[in-house]
Short mmCIF file of the C-alpha atoms (twelve columns), coordinates in Angstrom:
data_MODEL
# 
_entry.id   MODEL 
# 
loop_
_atom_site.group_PDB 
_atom_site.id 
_atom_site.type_symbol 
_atom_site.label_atom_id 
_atom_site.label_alt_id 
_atom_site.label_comp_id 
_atom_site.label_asym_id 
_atom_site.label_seq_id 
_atom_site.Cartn_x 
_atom_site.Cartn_y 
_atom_site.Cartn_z 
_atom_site.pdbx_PDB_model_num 
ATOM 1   C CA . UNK A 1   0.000  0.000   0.000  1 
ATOM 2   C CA . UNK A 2   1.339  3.170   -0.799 1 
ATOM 3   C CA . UNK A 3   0.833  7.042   1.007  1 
ATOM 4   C CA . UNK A 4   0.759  10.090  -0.867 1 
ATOM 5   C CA . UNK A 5   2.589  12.638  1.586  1 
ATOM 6   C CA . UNK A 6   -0.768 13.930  2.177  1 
ATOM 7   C CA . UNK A 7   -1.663 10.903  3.371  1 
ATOM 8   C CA . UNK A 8   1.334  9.354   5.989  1 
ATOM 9   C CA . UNK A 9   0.400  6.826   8.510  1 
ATOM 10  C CA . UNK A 10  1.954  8.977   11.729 1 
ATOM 11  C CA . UNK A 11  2.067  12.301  11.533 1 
ATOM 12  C CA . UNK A 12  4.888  14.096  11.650 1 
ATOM 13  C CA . UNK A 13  6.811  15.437  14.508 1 
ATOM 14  C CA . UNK A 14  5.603  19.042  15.786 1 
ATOM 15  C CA . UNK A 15  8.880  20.994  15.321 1 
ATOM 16  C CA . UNK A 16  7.885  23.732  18.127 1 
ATOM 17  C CA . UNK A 17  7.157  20.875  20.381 1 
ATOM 18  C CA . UNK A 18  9.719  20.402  23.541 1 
ATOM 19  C CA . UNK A 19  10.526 16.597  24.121 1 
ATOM 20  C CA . UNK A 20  9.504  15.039  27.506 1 
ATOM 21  C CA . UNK A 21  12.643 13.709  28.562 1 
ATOM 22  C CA . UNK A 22  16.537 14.878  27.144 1 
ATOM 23  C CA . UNK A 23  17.745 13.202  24.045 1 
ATOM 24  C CA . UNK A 24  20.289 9.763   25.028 1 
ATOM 25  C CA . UNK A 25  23.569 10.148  24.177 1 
ATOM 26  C CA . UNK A 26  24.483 8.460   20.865 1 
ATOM 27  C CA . UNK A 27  26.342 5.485   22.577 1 
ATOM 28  C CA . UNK A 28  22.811 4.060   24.411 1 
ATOM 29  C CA . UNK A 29  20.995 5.514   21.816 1 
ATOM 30  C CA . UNK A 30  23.064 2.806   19.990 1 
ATOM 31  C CA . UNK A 31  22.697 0.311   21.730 1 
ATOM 32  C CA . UNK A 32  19.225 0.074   22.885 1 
ATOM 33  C CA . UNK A 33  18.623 0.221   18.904 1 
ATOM 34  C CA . UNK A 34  20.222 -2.660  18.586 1 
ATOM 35  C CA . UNK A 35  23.638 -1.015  16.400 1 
ATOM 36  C CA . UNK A 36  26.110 -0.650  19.275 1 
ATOM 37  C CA . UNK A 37  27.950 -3.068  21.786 1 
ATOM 38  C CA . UNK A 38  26.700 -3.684  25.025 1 
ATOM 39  C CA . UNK A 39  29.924 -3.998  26.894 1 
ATOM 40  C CA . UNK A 40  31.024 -6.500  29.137 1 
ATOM 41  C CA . UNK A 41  28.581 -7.720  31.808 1 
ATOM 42  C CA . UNK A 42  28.944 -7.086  35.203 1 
ATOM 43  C CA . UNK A 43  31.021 -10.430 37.294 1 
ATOM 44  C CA . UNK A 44  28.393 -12.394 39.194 1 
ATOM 45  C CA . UNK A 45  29.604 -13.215 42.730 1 
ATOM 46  C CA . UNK A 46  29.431 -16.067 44.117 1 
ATOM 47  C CA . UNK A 47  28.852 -17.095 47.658 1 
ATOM 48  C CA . UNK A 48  31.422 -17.945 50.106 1 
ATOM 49  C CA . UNK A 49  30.465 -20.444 52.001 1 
ATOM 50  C CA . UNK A 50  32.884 -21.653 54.866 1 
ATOM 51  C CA . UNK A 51  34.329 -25.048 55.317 1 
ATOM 52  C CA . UNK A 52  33.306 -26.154 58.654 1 
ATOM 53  C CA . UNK A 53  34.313 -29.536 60.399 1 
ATOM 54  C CA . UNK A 54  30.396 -29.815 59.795 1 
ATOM 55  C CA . UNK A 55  30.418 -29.871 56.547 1 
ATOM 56  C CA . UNK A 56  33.169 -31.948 56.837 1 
ATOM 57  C CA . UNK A 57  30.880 -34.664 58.726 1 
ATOM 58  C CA . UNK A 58  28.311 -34.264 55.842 1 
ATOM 59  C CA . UNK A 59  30.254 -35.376 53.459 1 
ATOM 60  C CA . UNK A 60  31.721 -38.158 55.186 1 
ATOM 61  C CA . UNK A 61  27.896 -39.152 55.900 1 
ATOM 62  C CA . UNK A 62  26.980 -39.123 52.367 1 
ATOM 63  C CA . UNK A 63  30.699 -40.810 51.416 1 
ATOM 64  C CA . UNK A 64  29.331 -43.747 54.163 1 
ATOM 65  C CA . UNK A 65  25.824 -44.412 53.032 1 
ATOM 66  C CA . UNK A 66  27.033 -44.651 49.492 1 
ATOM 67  C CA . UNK A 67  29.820 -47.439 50.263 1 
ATOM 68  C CA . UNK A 68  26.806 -49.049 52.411 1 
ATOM 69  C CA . UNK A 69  24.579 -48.954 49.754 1 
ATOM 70  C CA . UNK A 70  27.990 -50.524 47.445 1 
ATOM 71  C CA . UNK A 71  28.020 -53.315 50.365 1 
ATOM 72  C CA . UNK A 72  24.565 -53.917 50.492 1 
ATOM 73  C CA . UNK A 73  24.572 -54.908 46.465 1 
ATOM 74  C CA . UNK A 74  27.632 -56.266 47.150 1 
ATOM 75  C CA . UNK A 75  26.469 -59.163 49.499 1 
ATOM 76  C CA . UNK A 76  22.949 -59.545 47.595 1 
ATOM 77  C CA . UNK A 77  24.558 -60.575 44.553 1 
ATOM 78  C CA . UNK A 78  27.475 -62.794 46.379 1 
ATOM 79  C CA . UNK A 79  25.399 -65.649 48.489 1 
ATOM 80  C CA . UNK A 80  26.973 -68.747 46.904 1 
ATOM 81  C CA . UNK A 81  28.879 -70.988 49.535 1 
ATOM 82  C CA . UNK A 82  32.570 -71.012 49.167 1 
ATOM 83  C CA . UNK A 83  34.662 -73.482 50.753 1 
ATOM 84  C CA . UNK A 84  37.616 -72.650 53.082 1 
ATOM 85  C CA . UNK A 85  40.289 -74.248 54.443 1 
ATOM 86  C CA . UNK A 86  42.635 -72.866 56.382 1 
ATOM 87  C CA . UNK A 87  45.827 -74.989 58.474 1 
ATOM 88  C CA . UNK A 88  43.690 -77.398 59.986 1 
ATOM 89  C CA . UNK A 89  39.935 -75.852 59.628 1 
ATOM 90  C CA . UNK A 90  37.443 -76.391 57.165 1 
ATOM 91  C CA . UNK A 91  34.495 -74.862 56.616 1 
ATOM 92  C CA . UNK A 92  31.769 -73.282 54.407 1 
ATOM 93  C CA . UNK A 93  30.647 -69.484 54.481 1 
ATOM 94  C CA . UNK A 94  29.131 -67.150 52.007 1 
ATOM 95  C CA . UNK A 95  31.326 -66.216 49.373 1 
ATOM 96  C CA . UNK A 96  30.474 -61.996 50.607 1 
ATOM 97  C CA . UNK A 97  31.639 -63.213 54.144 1 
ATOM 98  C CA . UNK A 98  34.391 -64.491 53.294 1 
ATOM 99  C CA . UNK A 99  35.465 -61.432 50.782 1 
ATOM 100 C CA . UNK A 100 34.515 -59.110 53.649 1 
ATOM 101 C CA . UNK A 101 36.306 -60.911 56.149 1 
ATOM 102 C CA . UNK A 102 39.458 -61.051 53.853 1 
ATOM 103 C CA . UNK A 103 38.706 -57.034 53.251 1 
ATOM 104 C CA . UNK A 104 38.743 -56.519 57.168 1 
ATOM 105 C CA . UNK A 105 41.213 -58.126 57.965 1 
ATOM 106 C CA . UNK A 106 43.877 -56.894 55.086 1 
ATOM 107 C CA . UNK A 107 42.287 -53.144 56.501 1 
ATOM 108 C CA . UNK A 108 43.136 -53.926 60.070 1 
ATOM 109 C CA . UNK A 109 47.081 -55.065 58.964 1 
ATOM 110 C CA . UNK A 110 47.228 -51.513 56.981 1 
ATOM 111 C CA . UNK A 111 46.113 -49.714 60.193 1 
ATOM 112 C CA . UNK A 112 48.834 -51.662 62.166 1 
ATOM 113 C CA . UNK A 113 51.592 -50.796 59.686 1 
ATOM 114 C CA . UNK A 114 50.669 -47.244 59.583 1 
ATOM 115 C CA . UNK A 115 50.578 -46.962 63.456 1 
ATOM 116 C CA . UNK A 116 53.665 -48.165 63.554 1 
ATOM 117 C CA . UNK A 117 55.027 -45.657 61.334 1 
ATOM 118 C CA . UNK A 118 53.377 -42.653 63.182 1 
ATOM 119 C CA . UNK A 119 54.924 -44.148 66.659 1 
ATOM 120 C CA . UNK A 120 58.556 -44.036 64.922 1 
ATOM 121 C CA . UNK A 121 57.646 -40.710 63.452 1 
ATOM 122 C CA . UNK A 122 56.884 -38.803 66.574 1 
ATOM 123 C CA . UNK A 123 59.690 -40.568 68.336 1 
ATOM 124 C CA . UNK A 124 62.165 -39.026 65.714 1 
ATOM 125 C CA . UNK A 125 60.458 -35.856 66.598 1 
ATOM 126 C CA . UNK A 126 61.148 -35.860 69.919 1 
ATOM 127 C CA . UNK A 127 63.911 -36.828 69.940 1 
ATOM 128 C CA . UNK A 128 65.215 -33.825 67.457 1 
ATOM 129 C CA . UNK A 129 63.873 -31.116 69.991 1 
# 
């Protein structure tokens, strides 16, 4: 559809009309039309949260239940009998019995080597004082 100039869909601008609010300068008025850069945006912050020996415990809760839950699917799928014989007793356990019990007991020899290191440890320290 075309106008004559008679006919334009918005009128024109009154000339002897004073704008409501002062002109933007060229840089936003750039922008907000879309020509210009926006620049950079501002950095969001994140929180700082603390670590507390609370938090601490939280984890090691959630670090717990999930080996428990690992356990728990380990002995459910490990009830065959497994035969053991050891010096001069026999016997027949659950195959996740006997794995555990193997797991304990190589934990509890790792625990007594370490211990022994710490004791030799702090006796070098004192000694050195």
């Amino acid at each position: 559809m075309s106008y004559t100039s008679e006919q334009e869909p918005f009128p024109a601008p009154d000339p002897t009309r004073k704008p409501d609010s002062p002109p933007l300068p060229d840089e936003l008025a750039q922008t907000l039309a879309g020509l210009g850069p926006a620049g950079d945006a501002p950095a969001a912050r994140k929180a700082q949260v603390p670590w507390t020996r609370t938090s601490a415990v939280w984890a090691g809760v959630w670090a717990g239940v999930a080996v428990l839950v690992l356990l728990i699917i380990f002995v459910a799928q490990n009830t065959g009998g497994a035969r053991i014989s050891f010096l001069w007793m026999e016997g027949q356990i659950p195959l996740a019995l006997a794995l555990l019990i193997a797991g304990v007991a190589g934990a509890v020899i790792a625990m007594a080597v370490a211990a022994a290191r710490i004791i030799q440890l702090r006796r070098l320290v004192r000694k050195g004082r």
